[in-house]
VMD Tcl script that draws the C-alpha trace (Angstrom):
set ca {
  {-32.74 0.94 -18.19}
  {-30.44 -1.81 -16.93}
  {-27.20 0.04 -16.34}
  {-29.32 2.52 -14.37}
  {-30.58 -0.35 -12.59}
  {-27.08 -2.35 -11.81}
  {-25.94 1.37 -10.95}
  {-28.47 1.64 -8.41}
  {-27.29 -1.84 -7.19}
  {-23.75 -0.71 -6.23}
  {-24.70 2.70 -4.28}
  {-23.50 2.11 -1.18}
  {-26.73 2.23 0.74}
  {-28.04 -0.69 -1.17}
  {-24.99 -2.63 -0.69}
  {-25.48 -2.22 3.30}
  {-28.57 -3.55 3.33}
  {-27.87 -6.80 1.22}
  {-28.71 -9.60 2.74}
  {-25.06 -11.77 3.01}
  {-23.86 -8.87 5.12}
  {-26.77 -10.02 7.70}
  {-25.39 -13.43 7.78}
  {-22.90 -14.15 10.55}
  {-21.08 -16.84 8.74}
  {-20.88 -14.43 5.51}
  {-19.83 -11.58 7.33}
  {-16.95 -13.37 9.29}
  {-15.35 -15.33 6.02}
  {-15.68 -11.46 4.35}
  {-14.09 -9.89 7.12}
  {-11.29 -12.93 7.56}
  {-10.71 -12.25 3.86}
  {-10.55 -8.38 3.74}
  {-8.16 -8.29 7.33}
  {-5.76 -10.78 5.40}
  {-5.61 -8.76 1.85}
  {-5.24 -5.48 3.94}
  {-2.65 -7.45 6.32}
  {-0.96 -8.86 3.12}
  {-1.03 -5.72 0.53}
  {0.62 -3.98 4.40}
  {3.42 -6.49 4.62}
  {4.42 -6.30 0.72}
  {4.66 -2.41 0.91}
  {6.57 -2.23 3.87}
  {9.41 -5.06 3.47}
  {9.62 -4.79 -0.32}
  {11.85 -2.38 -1.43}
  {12.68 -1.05 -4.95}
  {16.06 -2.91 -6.05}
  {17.79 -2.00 -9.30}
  {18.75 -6.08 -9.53}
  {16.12 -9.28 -10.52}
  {14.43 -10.46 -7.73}
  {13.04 -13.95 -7.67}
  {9.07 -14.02 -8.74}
  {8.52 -17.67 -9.24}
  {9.53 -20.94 -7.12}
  {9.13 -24.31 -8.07}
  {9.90 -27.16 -5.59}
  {11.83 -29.35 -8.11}
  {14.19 -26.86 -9.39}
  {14.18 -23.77 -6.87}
  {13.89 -20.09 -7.99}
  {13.35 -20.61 -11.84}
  {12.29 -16.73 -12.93}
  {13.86 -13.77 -11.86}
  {12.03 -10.50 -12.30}
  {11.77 -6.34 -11.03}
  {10.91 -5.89 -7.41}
  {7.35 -4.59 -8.43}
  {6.07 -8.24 -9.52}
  {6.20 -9.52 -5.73}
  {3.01 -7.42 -5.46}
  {0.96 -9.77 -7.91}
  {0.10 -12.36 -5.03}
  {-1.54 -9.93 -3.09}
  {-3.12 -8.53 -5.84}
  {-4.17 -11.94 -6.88}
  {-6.01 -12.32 -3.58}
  {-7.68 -9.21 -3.73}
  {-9.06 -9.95 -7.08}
  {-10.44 -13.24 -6.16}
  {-11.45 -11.73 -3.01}
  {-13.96 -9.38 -4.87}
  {-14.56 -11.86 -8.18}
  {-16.01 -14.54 -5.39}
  {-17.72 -11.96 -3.08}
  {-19.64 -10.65 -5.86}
  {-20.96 -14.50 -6.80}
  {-21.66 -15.32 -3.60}
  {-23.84 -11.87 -3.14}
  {-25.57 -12.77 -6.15}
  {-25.99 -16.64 -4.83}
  {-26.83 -15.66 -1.54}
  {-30.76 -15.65 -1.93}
  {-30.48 -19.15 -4.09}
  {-28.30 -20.90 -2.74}
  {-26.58 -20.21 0.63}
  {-24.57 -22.94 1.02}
  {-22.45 -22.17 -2.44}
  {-22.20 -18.57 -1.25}
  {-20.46 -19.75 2.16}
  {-17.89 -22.03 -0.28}
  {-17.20 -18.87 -2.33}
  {-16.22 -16.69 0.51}
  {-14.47 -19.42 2.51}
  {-12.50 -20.05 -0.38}
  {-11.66 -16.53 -0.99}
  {-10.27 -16.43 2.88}
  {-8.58 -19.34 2.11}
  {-6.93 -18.56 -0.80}
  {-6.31 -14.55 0.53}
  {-4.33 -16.89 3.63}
  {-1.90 -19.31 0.83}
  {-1.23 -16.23 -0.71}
  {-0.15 -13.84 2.36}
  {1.95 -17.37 3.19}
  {3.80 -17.34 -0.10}
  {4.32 -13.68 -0.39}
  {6.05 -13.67 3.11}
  {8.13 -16.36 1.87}
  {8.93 -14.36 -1.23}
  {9.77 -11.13 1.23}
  {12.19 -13.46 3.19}
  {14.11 -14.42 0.24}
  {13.85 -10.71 -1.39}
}
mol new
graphics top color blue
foreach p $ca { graphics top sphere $p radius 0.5 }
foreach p [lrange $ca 0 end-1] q [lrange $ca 1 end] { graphics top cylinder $p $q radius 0.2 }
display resetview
């Protein structure tokens, strides 16, 4: 009976009626983090073309490009965000009722971070 019942949970007509998608504050911080993802996963697959060549994947301030890599593993940042995008939208739907102000700090931090990482993949663009 519980995987019917966490299957029942993620039908789409339950989803829409969960409470955090009510909240103003929630909804915002979701939306922020979704429109920069989308806007993020959009910039990759458009400037990021398949090269035959190492590309650089990994900067350090110290030292500069220190790994070079294929083309495809510029995509990992904005996969990265969409990951914790989800991981920390799911906690802070199942904090919501408890504890509000933890959900808000989940989902602000999942804008935040979907932000550093649409900053650091356009960087990595630039240089690709």
């Amino acid at each position: 009976m519980p995987v019917t019942s966490f299957l029942s949970r993620l039908h789409p007509n339950h989803l829409r009626q969960h409470p955090i998608l009510a909240d103003p504050v929630s909804l915002t911080a979701l939306l922020v983090a979704a429109g920069v993802n989308i806007a993020n996963l959009v910039l990759v697959a458009a400037k990021l073309r398949q090269v035959d060549y190492p590309v650089p994947v990994h900067y350090l301030s110290f030292v500069g490009f220190d790994q070079m890599g294929p083309w495809y593993q510029n995509y990992r940042l904005g996969l990265f965000a969409v990951a914790v995008t989800i991981l920390n939208t799911a906690l802070a739907a199942k904090a919501f009722g408890r504890n509000r102000l933890a959900s808000f700090f989940l989902l602000i931090g999942a804008a935040a971070v979907a932000v550093l990482c649409l900053v650091i993949s356009s960087a990595f663009i630039a240089v690709v």
